[in-house]
N, C-alpha and C positions, 0 to 999 in steps of 0.2 A: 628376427632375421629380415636382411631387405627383401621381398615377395615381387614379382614380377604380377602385370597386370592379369597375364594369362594364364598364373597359376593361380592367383584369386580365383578368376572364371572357374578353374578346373576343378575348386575347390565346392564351390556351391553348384558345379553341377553334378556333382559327385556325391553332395553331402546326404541325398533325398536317398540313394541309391545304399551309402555305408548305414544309415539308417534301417533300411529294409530288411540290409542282411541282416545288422544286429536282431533286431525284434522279432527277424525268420529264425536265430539260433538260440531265442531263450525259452522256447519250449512250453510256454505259458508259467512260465514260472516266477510271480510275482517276489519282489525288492523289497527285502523285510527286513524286522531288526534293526541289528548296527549296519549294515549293506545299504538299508534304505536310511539311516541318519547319514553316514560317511556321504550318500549321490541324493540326497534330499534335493540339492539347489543346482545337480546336473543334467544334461541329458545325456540321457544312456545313447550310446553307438556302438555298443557291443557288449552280449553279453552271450555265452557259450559256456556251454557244460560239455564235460569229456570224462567220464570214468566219475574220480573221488571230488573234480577238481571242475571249477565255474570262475572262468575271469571276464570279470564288467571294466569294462572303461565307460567312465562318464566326462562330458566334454562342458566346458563354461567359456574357450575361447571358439577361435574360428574353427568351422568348420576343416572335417581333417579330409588329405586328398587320397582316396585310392589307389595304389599304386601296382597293386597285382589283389587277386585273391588274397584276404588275410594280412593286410602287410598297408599297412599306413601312415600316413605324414604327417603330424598330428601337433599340437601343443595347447596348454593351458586345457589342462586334462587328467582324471584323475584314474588311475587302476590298483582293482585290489583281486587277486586272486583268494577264493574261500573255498574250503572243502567240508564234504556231509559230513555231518556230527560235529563240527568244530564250530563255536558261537562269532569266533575272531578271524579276519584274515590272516591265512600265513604270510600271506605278500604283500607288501603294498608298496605306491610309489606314485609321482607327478609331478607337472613339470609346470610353470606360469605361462601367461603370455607375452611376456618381457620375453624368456628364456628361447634360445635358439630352438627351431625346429626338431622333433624327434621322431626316428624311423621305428614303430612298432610292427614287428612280425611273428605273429602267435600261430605259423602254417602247421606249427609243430608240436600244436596246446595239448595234441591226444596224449603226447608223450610226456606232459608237463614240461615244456620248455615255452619261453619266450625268450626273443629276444629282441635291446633296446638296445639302439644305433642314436648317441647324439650328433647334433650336424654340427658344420661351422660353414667360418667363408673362410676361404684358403688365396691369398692374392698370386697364386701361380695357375688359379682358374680362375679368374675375377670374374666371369659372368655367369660362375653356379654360385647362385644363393647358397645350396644344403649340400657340402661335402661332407661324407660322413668321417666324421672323425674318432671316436670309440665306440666298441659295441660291447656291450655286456650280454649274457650268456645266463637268462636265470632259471633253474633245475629244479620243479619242485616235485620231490618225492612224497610219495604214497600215507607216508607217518607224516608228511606237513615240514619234514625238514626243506629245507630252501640252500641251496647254494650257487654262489654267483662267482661268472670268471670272467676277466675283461682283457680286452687287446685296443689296440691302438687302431687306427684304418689311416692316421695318415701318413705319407713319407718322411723319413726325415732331410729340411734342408740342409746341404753343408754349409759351414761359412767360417768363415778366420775370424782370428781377436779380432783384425781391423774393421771388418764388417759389423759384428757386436757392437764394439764401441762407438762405431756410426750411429746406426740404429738406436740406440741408446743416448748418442748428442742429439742425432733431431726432435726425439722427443722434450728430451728436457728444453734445447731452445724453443718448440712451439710454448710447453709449459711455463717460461716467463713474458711473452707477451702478452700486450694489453690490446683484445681488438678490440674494445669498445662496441661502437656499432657497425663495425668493418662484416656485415654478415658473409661477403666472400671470404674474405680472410679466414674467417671462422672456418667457414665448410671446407676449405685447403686445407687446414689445421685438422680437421676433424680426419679426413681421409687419409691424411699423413700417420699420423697418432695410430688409425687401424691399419694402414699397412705394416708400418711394424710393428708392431704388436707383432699383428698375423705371423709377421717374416719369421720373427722372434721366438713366437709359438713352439715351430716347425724349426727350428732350429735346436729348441729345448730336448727334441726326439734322442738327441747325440749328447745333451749336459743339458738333463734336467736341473739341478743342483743350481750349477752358476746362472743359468737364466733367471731362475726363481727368485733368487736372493738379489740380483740385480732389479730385478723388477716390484718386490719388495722393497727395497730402498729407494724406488721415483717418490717424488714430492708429489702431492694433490694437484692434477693437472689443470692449471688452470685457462681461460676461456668460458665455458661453460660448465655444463656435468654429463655433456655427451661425454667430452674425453676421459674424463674418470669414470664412466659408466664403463665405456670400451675398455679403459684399465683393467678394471675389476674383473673382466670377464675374463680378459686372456689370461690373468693371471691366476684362474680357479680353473682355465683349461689348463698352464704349466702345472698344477697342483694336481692334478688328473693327470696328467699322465706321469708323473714324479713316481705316483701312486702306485700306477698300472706298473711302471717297472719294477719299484720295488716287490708289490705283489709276484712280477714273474719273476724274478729273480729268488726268491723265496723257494715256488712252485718248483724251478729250476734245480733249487740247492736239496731242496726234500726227494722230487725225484732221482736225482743220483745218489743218496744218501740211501736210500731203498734198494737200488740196482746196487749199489759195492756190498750192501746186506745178502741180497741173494746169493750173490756172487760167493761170498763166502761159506 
């Protein structure tokens, strides 16, 4: 994600501090095992035990930022929750440093919950880097069972066919130009390319389906491999949330399917 200078700053002043806490909540309890093979080549920045259940996160990118107690802005990072008696973690998960920013909040770890908020950038706030855009919800129970439930966190845009198939011509025409060594050109192209997307994203909220398949069907964009990189992404965010609704619509059709059971 693009990082402001000030939250770099906020980042390394902050990192010596998430640091302390971690290594104040692991209780002298050395990283062994698979736990110490899986964060061999990390540093640890949290590691907390609560009941049956101890989740380490180990970091290999930047430094992650504070944001409250227990709650941080973090990427290119790894976390595995493990519990006593069990050789393997029941949970595990991580994110690169390529990948958008992500909001980790474990205020709730007694209870074995966390939960993981990924970001975006949303061009109806274009000057937040990390708007959050899905949060997952992960549950781990006492036997090591794990269950995870996700939502959405961004709005849906509205917008007409004509708007769509806007959106959708300007990229294909940046996609056939040749800028050569035009490096403006490029970087106009680059930021057009991620507006809609984004626009596109956010529109997917109302028809995931046709965005998807639309955007599936772009050619290899070409200019550089910024724009197919940006491709790539928003289209594994329309995939996500495609996802999430089919997931809630599921959740949906099960619980009334239960309620007309009682009922009867």
């Amino acid at each position: 994600m693009r990082g402001t200078l000030g939250e770099e700053m906020k980042r390394n002043l902050v990192f010596v501090c998430v640091l302390l806490l971690a290594l104040g909540c692991s209780h002298g309890v050395p990283v062994s095992g698979n736990t110490a093979e899986r964060f061999k080549s990390f540093v640890i920045v949290v590691d907390e035990t609560s009941g049956k259940n101890r989740l380490i996160i180990g970091l290999f990118g930047s430094p992650p930022l504070l944001l409250r107690k227990d709650v941080i802005k973090i990427n290119g990072f790894s976390l595995a929750v493990h519990q006593r008696g069990r050789k393997e973690a029941v949970y595990g998960a991580g994110s690169g440093e390529i990948n958008p920013n992500v909001i980790l909040d474990y205020t709730d770890f007694e209870k074995g919950i966390i939960r993981w908020t990924d970001c975006t950038w949303d061009p109806r706030d274009p000057y937040q880097d990390d708007v959050p855009f899905a949060e997952a919800t992960i549950e781990i129970e006492s036997n090591g069972q794990v269950a995870i439930s996700r939502k959405t966190l961004l709005q849906p845009e509205e917008a007409s066919k004509e708007r769509i198939d806007s959106l959708f011509a300007e990229i294909l025409a940046e996609s056939r130009k040749d800028y050569a060594s035009d490096i403006p050109a490029l970087e106009r192209a680059h930021e057009k390319v991620n507006r809609n997307m984004a626009h596109l994203r956010n529109i997917s909220l109302n028809c995931s389906e046709e965005i998807l398949t639309r955007m599936q069907a772009l050619p290899h964009l070409a200019g550089d491999c910024v724009c197919q990189h940006m491709k790539n992404g928003y289209l594994s965010e329309v995939e996500t949330i495609k996802q999430i609704l089919r997931e809630q619509e599921i959740a949906s059709n099960h619980a009334a399917k239960q309620s007309k059971n009682v009922q009867q």
